[in-house]
C-alpha positions in Angstrom: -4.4 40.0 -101.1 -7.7 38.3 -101.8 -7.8 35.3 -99.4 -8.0 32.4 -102.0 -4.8 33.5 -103.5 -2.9 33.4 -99.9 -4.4 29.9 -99.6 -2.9 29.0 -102.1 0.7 30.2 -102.4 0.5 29.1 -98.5 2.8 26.1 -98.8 3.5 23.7 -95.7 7.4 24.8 -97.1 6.0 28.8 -97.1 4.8 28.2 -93.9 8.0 26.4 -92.4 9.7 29.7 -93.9 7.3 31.8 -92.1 8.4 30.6 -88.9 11.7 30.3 -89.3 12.5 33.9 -90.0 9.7 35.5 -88.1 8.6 33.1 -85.3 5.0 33.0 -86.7 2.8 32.1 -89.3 0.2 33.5 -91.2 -3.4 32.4 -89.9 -5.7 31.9 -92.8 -8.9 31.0 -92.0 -11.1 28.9 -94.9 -11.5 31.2 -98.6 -14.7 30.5 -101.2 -12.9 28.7 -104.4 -12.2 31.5 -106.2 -12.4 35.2 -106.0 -13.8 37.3 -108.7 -12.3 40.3 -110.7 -13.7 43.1 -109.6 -14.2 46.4 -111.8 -11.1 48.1 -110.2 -9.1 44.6 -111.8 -11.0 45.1 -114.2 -10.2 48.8 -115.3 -6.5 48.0 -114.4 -6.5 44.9 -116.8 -8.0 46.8 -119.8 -5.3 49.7 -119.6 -2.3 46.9 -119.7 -0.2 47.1 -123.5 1.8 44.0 -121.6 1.9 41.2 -118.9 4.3 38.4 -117.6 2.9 34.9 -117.9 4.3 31.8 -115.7 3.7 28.5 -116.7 5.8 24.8 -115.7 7.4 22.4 -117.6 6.6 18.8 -117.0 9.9 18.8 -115.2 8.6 21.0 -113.0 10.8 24.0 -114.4 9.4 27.5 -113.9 8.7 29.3 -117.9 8.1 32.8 -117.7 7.1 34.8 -121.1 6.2 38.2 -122.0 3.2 39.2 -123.9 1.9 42.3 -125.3 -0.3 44.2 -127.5 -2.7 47.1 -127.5 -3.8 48.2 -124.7 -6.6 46.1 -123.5 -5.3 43.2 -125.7 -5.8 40.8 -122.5 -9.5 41.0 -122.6 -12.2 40.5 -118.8 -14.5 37.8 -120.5 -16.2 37.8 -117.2 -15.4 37.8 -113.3 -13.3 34.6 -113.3 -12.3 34.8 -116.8 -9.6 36.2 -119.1 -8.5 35.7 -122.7 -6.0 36.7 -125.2 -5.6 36.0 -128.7 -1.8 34.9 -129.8 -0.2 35.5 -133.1 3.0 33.5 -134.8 6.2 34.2 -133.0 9.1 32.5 -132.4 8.0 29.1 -132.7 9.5 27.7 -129.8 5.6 26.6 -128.5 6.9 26.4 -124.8 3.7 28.1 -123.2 1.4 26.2 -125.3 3.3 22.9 -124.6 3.1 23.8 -121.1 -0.5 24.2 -120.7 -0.9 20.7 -122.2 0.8 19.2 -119.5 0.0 21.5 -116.1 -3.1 24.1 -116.9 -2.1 26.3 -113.8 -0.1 29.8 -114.5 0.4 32.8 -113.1 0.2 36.6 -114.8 2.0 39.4 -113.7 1.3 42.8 -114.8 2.7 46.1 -114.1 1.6 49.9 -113.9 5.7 51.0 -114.0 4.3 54.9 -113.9 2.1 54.2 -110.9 4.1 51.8 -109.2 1.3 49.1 -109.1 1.7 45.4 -109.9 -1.1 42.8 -110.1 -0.6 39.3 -109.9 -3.3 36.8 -111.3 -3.3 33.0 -110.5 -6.1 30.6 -113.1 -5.9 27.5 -115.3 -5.5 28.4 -118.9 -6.2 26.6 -121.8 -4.9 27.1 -125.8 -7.8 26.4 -128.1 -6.9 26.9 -132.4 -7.8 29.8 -133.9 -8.8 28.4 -137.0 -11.7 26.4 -134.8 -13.0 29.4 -132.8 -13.7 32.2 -135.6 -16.6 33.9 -133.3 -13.7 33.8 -130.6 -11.2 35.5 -132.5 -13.5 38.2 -133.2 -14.3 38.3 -129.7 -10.5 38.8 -128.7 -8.8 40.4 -131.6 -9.5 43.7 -133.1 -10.0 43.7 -137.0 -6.4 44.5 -138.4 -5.2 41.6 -137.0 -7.7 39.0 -136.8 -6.1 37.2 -139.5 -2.9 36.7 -138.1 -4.3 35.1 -134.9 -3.1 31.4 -134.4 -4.5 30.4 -131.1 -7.0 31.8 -128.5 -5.5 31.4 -124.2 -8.5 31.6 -122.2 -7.8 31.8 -118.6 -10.3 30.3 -115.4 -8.9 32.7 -112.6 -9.3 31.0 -109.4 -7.7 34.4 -107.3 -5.2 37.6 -107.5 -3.2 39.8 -105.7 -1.8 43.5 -105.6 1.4 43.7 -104.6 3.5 46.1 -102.2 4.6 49.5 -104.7 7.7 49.8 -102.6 10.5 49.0 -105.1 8.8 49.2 -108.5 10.7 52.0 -110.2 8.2 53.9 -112.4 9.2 53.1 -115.8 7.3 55.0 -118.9 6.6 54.4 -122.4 7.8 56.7 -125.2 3.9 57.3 -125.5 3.8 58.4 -121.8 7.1 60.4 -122.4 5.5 62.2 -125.5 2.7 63.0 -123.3 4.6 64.4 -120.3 6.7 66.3 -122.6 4.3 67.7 -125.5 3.1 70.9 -122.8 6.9 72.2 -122.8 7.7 71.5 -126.8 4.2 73.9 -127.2 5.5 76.6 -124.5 9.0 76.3 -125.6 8.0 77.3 -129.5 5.7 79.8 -128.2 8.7 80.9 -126.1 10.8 80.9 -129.6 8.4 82.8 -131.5 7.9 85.8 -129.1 11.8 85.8 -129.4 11.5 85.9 -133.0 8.9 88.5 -133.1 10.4 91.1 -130.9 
């Protein structure tokens, strides 16, 4: 866990928790104000087709939403910063509403296959597509440039990689097809040696 992000999910009521159940708490000495992607982030950020993003109502209620896209869709604009472009859904404008009240959210994105889970905390902000052209280039790839509605660019203050104990690995039907392609090839070559006797 890089030490800004532990600061900062270290509540006085995380804390209280802390010692309740295990007689302790964590000692965290002073973090820098952020901590910066590095390339392994990086890497593992660029190979995402999907991620989880958190953001609050201005009641205060928790908003969780699922994104996704190509492969590298959520783009590294730089060591503190992240963007994405977003495309008509259903509407509903909850994440965007959201940011205008509380910036803050939270990303969580999985490697099912390799059981690894990164967790990202920043402020975001929803800029118009139709304001940013050089943007949208920057963040969408050509076929679908014109469908892009608004641009999220996120100021990441810290991150975390979480314990691969209970994620089950989970795979795509691309993974599947890859896993499998090596036995459909020796299974026909099977069949036609069969065939050929």
């Amino acid at each position: 866990m890089a030490g800004r992000y532990r600061q900062i999910v270290s509540t006085p009521e995380v804390l209280a928790a802390q010692a309740q159940y295990f007689g302790r708490v964590q000692n965290i000495p002073p973090q820098p104000e952020r901590d910066p992607l590095t390339e392994e982030e990086a890497l593992f950020i660029a190979r995402r087709d999907s991620f989880y993003m958190a953001t609050v109502t201005s009641d205060g209620w928790p908003y969780v939403q699922h994104r996704g896209g190509e492969p590298g869709f959520l783009k590294v604009l730089g060591p503190n910063s992240l963007g994405f472009a977003d495309y008509s859904g259903n509407r509903q404008m909850l994440s965007t509403g959201n940011l205008a009240g509380s910036d803050r959210v939270s990303l969580f994105l999985m490697d099912y296959p390799n059981r690894e889970r990164l967790k990202i905390l920043g402020h975001a902000k929803v800029l118009d597509a139709r304001d940013h052209p050089g943007l949208v280039e920057r963040l969408a790839d050509e076929p679908v440039r014109k469908i892009v509605e608004r641009l999220f660019l996120i100021d990441v203050i810290s991150f975390d990689w979480n314990c691969p104990k209970y994620i089950t690995p989970r795979y795509t039907e691309e993974e599947v097809m890859r896993l499998v392609e090596p036995l459909q090839r020796r299974i026909t070559e099977l069949e036609n040696r069969g065939e050929n006797s």
